[in-house]
C-alpha positions as a Python dict, from the first residue, in 0.01 Angstrom:
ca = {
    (1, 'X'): (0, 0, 0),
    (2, 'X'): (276, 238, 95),
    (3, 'X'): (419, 140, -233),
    (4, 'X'): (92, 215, -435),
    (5, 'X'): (56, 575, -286),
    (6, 'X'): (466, 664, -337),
    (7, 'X'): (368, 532, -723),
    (8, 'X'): (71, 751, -721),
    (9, 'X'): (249, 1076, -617),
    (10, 'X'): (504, 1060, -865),
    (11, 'X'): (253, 1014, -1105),
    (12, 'X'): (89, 1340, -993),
    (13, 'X'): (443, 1497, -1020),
    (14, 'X'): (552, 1431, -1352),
    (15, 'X'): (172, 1458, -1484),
    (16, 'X'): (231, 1864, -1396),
    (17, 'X'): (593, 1906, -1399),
    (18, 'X'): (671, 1685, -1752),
    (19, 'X'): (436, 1888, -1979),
    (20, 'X'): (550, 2234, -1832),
    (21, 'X'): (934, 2117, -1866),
    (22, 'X'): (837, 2041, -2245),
    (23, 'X'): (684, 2361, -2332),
    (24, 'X'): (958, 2514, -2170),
    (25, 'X'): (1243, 2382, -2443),
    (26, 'X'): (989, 2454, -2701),
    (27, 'X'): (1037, 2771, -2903),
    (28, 'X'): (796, 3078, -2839),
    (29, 'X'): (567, 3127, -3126),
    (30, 'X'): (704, 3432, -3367),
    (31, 'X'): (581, 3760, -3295),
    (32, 'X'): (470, 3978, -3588),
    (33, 'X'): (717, 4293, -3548),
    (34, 'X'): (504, 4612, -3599),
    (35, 'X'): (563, 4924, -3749),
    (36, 'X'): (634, 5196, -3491),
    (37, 'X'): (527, 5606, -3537),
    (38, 'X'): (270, 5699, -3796),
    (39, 'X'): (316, 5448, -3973),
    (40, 'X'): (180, 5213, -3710),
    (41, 'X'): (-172, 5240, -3854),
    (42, 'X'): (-94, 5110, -4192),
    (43, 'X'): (-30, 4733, -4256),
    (44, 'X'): (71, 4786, -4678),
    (45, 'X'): (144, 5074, -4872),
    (46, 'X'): (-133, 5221, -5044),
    (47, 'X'): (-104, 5260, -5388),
    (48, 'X'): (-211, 5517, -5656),
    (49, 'X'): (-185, 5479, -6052),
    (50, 'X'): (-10, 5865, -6196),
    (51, 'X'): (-26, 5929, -6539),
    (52, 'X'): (323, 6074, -6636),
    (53, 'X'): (382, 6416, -6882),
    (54, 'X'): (443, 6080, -7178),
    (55, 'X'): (79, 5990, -7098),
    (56, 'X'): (207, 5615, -6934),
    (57, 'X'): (62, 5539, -6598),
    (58, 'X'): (286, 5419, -6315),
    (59, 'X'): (205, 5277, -6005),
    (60, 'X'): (370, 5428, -5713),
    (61, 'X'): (360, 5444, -5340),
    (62, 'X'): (92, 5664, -5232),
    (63, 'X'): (296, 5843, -4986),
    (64, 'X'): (619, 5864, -5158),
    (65, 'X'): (401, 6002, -5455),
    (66, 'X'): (319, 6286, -5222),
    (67, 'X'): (640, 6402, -5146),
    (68, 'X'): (674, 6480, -5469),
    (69, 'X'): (337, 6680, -5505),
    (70, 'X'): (413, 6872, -5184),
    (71, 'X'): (756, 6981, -5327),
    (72, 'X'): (561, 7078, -5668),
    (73, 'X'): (293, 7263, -5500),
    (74, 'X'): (399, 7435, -5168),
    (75, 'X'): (717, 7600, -5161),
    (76, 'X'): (916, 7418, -4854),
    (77, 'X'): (1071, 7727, -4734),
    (78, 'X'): (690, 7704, -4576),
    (79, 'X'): (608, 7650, -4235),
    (80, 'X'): (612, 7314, -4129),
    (81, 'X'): (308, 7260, -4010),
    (82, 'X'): (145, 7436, -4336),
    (83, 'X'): (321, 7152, -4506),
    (84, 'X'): (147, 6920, -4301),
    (85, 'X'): (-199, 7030, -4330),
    (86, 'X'): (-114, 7032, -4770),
    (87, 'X'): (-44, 6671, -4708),
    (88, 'X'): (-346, 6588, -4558),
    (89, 'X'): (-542, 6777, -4869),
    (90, 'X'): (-310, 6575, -5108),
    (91, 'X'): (-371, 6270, -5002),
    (92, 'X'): (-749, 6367, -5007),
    (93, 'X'): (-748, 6469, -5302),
    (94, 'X'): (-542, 6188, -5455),
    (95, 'X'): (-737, 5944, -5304),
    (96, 'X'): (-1072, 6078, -5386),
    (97, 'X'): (-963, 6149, -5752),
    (98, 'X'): (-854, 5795, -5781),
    (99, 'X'): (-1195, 5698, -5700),
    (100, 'X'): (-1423, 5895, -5854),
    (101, 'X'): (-1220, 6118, -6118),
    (102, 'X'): (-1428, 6089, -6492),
    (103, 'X'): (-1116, 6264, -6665),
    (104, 'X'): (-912, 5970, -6634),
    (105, 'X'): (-1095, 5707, -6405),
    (106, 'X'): (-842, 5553, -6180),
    (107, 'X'): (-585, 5713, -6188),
    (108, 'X'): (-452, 6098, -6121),
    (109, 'X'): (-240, 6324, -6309),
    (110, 'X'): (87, 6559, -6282),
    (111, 'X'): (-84, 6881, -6450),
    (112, 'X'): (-200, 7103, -6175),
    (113, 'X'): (-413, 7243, -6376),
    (114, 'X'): (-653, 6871, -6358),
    (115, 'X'): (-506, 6707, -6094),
    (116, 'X'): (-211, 6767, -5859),
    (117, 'X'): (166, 6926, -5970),
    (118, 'X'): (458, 6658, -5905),
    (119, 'X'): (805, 6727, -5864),
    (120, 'X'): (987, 6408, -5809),
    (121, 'X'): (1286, 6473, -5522),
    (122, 'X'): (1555, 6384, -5793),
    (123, 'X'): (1435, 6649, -6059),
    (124, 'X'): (1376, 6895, -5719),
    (125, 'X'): (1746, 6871, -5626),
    (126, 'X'): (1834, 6909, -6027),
    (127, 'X'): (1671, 7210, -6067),
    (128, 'X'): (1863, 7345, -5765),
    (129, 'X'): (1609, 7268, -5492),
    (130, 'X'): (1812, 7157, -5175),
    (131, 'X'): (1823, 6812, -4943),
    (132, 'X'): (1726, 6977, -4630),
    (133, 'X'): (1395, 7080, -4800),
    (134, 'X'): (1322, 6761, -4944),
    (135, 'X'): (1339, 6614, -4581),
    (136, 'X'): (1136, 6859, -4441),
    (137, 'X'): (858, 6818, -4709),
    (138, 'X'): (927, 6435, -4650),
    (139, 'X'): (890, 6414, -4225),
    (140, 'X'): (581, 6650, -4363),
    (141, 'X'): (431, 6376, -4548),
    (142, 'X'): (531, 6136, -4248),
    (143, 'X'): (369, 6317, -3978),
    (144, 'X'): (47, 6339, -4145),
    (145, 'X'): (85, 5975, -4243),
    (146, 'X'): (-263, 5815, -4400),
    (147, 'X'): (-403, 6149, -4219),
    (148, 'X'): (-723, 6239, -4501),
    (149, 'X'): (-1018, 6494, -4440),
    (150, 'X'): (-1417, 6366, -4437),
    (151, 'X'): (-1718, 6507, -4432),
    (152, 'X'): (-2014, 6271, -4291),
    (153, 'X'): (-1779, 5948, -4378),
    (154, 'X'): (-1669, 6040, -4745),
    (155, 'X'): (-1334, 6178, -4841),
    (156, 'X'): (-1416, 6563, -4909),
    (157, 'X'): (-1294, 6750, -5256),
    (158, 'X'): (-975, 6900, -5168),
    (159, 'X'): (-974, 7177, -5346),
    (160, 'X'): (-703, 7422, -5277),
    (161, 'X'): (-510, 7709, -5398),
    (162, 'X'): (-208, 7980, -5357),
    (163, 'X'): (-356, 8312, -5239),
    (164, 'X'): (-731, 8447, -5144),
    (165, 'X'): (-639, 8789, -5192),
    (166, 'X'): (-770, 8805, -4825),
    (167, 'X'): (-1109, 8592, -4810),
    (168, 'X'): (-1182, 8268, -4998),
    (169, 'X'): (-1491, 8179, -5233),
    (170, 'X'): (-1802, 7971, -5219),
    (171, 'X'): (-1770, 7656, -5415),
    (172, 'X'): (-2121, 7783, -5520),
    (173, 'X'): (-2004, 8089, -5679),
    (174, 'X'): (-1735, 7979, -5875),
    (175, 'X'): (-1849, 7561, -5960),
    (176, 'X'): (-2219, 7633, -5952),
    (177, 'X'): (-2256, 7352, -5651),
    (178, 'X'): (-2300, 7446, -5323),
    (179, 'X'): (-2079, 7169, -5111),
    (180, 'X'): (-2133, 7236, -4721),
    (181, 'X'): (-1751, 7249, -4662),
    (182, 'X'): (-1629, 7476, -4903),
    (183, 'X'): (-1780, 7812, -4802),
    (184, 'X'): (-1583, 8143, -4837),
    (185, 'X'): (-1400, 8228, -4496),
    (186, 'X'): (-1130, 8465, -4389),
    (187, 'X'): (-784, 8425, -4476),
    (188, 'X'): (-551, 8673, -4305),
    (189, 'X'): (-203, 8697, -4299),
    (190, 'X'): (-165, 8683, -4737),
    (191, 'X'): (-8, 9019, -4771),
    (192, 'X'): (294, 8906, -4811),
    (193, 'X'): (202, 8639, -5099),
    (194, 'X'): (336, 8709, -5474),
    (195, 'X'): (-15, 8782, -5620),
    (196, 'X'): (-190, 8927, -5329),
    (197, 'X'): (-259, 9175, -5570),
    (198, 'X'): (-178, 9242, -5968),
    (199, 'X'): (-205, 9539, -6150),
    (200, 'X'): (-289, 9448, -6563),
    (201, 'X'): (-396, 9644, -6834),
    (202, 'X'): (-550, 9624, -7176),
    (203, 'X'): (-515, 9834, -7502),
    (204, 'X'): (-911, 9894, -7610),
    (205, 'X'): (-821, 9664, -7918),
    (206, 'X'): (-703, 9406, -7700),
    (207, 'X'): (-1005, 9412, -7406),
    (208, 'X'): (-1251, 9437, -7691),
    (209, 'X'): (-1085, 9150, -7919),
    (210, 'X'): (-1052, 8923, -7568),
    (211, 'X'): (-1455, 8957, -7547),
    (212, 'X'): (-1535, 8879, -7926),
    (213, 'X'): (-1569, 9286, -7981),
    (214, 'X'): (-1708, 9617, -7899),
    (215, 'X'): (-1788, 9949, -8013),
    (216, 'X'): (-1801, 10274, -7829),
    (217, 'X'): (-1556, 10420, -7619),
    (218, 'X'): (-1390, 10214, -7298),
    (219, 'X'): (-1596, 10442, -7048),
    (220, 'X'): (-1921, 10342, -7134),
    (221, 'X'): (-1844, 9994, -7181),
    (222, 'X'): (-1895, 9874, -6827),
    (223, 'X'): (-2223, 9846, -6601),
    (224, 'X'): (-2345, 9715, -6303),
    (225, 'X'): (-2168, 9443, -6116),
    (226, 'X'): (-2280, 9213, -5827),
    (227, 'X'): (-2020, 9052, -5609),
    (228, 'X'): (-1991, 8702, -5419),
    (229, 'X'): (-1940, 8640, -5072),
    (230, 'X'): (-1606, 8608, -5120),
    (231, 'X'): (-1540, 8939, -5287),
    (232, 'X'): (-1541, 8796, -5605),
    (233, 'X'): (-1706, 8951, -5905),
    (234, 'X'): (-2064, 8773, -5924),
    (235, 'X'): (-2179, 8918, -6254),
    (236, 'X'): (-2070, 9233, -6461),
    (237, 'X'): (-2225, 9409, -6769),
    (238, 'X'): (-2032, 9534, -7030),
    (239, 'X'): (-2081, 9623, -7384),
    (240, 'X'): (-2498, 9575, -7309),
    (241, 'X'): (-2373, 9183, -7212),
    (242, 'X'): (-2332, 9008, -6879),
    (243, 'X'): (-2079, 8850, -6793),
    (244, 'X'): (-1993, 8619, -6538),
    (245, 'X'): (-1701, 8679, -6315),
    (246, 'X'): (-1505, 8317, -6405),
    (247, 'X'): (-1590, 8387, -6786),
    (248, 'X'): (-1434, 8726, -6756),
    (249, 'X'): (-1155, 8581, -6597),
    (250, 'X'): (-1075, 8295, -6825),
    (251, 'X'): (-1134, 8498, -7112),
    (252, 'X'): (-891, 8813, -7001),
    (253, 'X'): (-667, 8517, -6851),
    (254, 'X'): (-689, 8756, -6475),
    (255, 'X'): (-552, 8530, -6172),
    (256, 'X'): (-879, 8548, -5980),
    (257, 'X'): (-1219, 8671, -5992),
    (258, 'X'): (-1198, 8896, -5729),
    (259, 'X'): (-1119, 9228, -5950),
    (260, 'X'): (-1173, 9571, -5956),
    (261, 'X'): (-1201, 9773, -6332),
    (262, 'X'): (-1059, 10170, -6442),
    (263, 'X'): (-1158, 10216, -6758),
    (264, 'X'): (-1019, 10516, -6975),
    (265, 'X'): (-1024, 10637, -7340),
    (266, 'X'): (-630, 10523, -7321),
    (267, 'X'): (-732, 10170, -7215),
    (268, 'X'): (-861, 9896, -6928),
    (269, 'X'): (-652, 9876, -6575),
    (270, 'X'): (-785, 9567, -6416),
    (271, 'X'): (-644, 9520, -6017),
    (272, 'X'): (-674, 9172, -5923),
    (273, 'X'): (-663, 9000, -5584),
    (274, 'X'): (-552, 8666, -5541),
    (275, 'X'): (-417, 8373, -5748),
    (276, 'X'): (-648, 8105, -5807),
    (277, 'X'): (-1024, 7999, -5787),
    (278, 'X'): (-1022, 8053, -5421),
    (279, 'X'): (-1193, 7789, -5286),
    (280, 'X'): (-1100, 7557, -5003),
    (281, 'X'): (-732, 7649, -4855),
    (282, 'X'): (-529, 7924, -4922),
    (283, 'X'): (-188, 7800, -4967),
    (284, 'X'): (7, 8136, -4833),
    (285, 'X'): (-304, 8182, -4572),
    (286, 'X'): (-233, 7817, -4446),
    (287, 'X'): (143, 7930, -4357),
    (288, 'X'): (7, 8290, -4220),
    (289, 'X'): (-214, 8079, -3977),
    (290, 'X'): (100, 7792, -3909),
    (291, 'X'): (347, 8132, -3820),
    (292, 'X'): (116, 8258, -3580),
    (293, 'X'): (98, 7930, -3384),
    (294, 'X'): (-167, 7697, -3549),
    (295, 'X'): (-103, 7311, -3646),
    (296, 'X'): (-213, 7163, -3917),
    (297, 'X'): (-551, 7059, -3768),
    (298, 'X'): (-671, 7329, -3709),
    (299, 'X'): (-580, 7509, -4044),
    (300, 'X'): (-778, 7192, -4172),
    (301, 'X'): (-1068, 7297, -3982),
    (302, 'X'): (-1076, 7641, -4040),
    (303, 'X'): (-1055, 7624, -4431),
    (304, 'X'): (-1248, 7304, -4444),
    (305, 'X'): (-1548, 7371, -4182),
    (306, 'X'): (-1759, 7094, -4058),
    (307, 'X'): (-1483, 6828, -4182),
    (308, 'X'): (-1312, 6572, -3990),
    (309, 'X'): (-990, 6445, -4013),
    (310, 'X'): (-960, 6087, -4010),
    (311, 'X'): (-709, 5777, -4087),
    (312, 'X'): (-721, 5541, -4321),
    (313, 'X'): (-576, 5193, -4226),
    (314, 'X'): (-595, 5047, -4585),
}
């Protein structure tokens, strides 16, 4: 019996300790290393299909691709954190344009003047850009990393510019859609921006050829004119016509429709503020706001009300 119960206990023993020894010499399972910093969030690169200037589309790394449109659309002497908040739209717009854009579906482009401007880091530095800009614009990009703006759970449109001439436009006024997000707002702090304001003017000959011809005399050419809420020229008669402020200014080729008109029997003086449709975020406002203390976020939110700003994980 003592025998039996000695037998029993060792039983007992090696029953716990045997298995646990075992395990023990076993090797642990393999831990997936994660990514650490912003890039945490992100399991693959994203990609997005760019249609060169030769017309072939390449696949590239979303966020490297962004680098490159930062450095071709913000000058990096910028504040940093105005850098930031033009990564966030250019991923956003990127993004959305890959998904929904008609003019090439798919894919984006390098004109700025459809899509986005690119400046690859290479031709940057050729063209005698300098390294410590291209890694600012690149821990930029990395900050901000899969950072994109919504607006009730869809990626928002974008839109953005280089200088208000002091208050941005209704997407109403100058698209003819009224999008809850991109409504005309302050933009202090331009002054010191390239076209904050330009001075043009036109022979008669050439004002009157530009809008398919008129007769008279320059001072009775012009009538009325109704504005936006954005300062920008609404409508405008002249030569017994009206005109709408972006037909004038695509067909006198002005840099905005905000404008003001002197007209004499020498000619046309047409003072323009601003450089660019003006709707969504002022490029030169966004780095007023960043050198007086804001972050990117809130530059975000003030040019893009009622948005939020969100991260994508695929």
């Amino acid at each position: 019996m003592k025998r039996f119960w000695l037998e029993a206990a060792l039983a007992v023993v090696l029953g716990v300790l045997f298995p646990w020894i075992l395990f023990s010499l076993m090797d642990p399972p393999a831990q997936e290393a994660l990514p650490s910093g912003p890039q945490a969030t992100r399991s693959e690169p994203v990609k997005i299909r760019v249609i060169q200037p030769d017309g072939q589309a390449q696949e590239m790394n979303l966020e490297e691709y962004l680098v490159g449109v930062v450095l071709g659309e913000m000058p990096a002497d910028f504040e940093l954190e105005a850098l930031k908040a033009q990564s966030v739209v250019a991923r956003t717009f990127a993004l959305r344009a890959q998904e929904q854009n008609s003019k090439h579906p798919g894919m984006v482009c390098t004109d700025a003047a459809c899509c986005q401007a690119y400046c690859a880091p290479a031709d940057y530095l050729a063209q005698g850009g300098e390294e410590g800009a291209v890694d600012k614009v690149t821990a930029a990009v990395r900050a901000t990393w899969g950072q994109v703006l919504c607006y009730q759970g869809e990626l928002i449109e974008a839109t953005y510019f280089s200088c208000s001439g002091g208050r941005t436009e209704d997407a109403l006024a100058v698209w003819g859609a009224d999008v809850p997000y991109l409504r005309s707002t302050e933009s202090p702090g331009e002054e010191g921006a390239a076209h904050f304001t330009d001075r043009v003017f036109f022979t008669p000959e050439e004002f009157s050829q530009a809008l398919g011809g008129l007769t008279g005399s320059p001072e009775t050419w012009f009538g009325a004119a109704s504005y936006t809420a954005g300062g920008g020229v609404e409508e405008m008669a002249i030569g017994g016509r009206i005109y709408r402020g972006t037909e004038l200014r695509s067909l006198l080729g002005l840099r905005s429709t905000a404008f003001t008109v002197e007209a004499g029997a020498a000619g046309i003086w047409i003072t323009t503020h601003g450089f660019g449709h003006r709707v969504g975020m002022s490029q030169y406002g966004a780095d007023a706001m960043a050198a007086a203390g804001a972050d990117y976020a809130s530059i975000l939110a003030h040019y893009y009300q009622g948005t939020t700003l969100e991260t994508r994980k695929t």
